[in-house]
C-alpha positions, 0 to 999 in steps of 0.5 A: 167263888172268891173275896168275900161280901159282909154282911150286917153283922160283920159276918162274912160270905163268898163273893161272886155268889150271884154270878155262881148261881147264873153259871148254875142256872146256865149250865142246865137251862134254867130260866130262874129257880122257884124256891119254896121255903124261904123266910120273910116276916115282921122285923121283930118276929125275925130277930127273935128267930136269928136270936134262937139259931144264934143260941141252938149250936149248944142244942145241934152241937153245930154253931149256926151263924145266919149267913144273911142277916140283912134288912128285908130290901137287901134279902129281896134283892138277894133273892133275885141277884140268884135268879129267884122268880118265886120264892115264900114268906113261910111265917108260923106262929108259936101261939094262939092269937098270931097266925091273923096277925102274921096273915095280915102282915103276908098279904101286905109283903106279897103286895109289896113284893110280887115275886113273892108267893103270897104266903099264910100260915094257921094254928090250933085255936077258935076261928082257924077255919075262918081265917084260913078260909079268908086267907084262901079267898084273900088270894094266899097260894101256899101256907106253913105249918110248924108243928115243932115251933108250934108244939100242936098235933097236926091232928088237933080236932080244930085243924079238920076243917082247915085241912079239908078245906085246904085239900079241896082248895088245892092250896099247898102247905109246907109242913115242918113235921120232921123231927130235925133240928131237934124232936118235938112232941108231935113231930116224926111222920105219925101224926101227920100219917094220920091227917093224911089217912083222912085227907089224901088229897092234901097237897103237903110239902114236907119241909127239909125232905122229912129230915132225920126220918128221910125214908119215912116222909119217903113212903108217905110221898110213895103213897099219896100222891100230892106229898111232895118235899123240899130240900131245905138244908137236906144233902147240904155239908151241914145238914150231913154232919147233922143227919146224913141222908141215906145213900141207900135212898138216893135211888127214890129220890130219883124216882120222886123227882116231879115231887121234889121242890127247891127250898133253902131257909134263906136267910136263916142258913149258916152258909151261902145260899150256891151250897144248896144247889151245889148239894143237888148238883153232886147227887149226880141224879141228872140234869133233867131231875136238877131241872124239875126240882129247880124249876119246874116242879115249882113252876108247875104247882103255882101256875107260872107260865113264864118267868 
């Protein structure tokens, strides 16, 4: 890649991004990438996210410039510049009272935006199991749960019926319960163990590979066999600076490539978006495990039939 793009703030990335990510896609025959952990929300929930990452480099001891801070038409388009068929509006609230709200906005974008998998999201409060059940019904296809935002266990009385009526749905859930950037109280692969213990039927995807506990989320995909996990940030120059993957693992990780997902955190990346799938792509775990997890993994678990 070479030049550079600007983008709203001034802040520079690569040109030729979109034509990168075609030769990608063309070299391993791909007909588009379903990335599952891509963020779309409303404008003002947004910019008080860009505002955490512009002030987490003294916490992460790594700056975090958001690469794409741009209005929500110039992300979408961004989006499918890279070939992106399918991609999610993970929304999470960090309080009682927003989840309804946020469900509400996730339907209108998915309507908007038909290319993006409708998305839900829920929290520990009086009437979850209600508006996760309309959610459902409404036609949601996957939700996000963030239990370092959130600060909720996973395990909270008033989540057991949403997670039951989840597993028996079938619906996937892209949980943030890893104990990256930074621990929270009822992050690290215990609590949601414990969910899981009730619930193995659960279709959860564990956002940025389980990251720092990679070996552990590891042993819960081994054991249930609808744990799945994205690669947001994971294998990235960042992420390695931050918290390396063990070599020592790459060797499960190959054998759990139909339960690896794509996933990017676009926008909220400080780098472009081609140094994901550069990352996959020098694991040298082979063309067929890249395809999987690129494409066909995704494609497989939200149904598409074409792209």
């Amino acid at each position: 890649m070479c030049g550079v793009d600007e983008g709203r703030d001034g802040r520079k990335r690569p040109a030729g991004e979109g034509a990168w990510v075609r030769a990608f896609r063309e070299r391993y025959g791909l007909p588009g990438l379903v990335d599952v952990h891509t963020h779309f929300m409303p404008e003002r929930v947004l910019r008080k996210v860009w505002a955490y990452f512009d002030a987490v480099g003294p916490t992460t001891g790594l700056a975090w410039p958001i690469t794409y801070r741009e209005e929500e038409d110039r992300r979408v388009e961004l989006l499918r510049e890279f070939g992106v068929v399918r991609f999610t509006s993970m929304l999470y609230p960090h309080k009682a009272g927003m989840a309804r709200w946020l469900n509400g906005w996730a339907a209108d974008f998915a309507a908007r935006v038909p290319d993006c998998l409708h998305t839900a999201t829920f929290f520990p409060e009086e009437g979850v199991a209600g508006y996760v059940r309309e959610a459902v019904e409404g036609g949601a296809v996957v939700f996000k749960a963030h239990l370092q935002v959130g600060a909720y266990d996973p395990d909270d009385p008033l989540l057991e019926p949403v997670w039951g009526l989840l597993a028996e749905a079938g619906v996937p859930i892209v949980i943030h319960c890893g104990s990256g950037p930074a621990p929270g109280r009822h992050t690290g692969p215990e609590p949601i163990a414990r969910v899981l213990g009730r619930h193995p039927g659960l279709r959860l995807m564990v956002a940025h590979m389980g990251m720092p506990e990679y070996g552990d989320f590891l042993d819960l995909a081994e054991r249930y066999p609808e744990v799945r996990l994205d690669t947001t940030m994971a294998f990235t120059d960042f992420a390695e600076r931050l918290a390396p993957f063990p070599v020592e693992e790459r060797g499960r990780l190959r054998d759990l490539g139909g339960r690896i997902l794509l996933g990017s955190d676009f926008p909220n990346i400080p780098y472009g978006y081609p140094h994901q799938l550069e990352a996959l792509e020098r694991l040298e775990l082979g063309p067929d495990w890249l395809r999987a997890v690129c494409y066909g993994n995704g494609a497989g678990l939200f149904g598409l039939t074409s792209a």
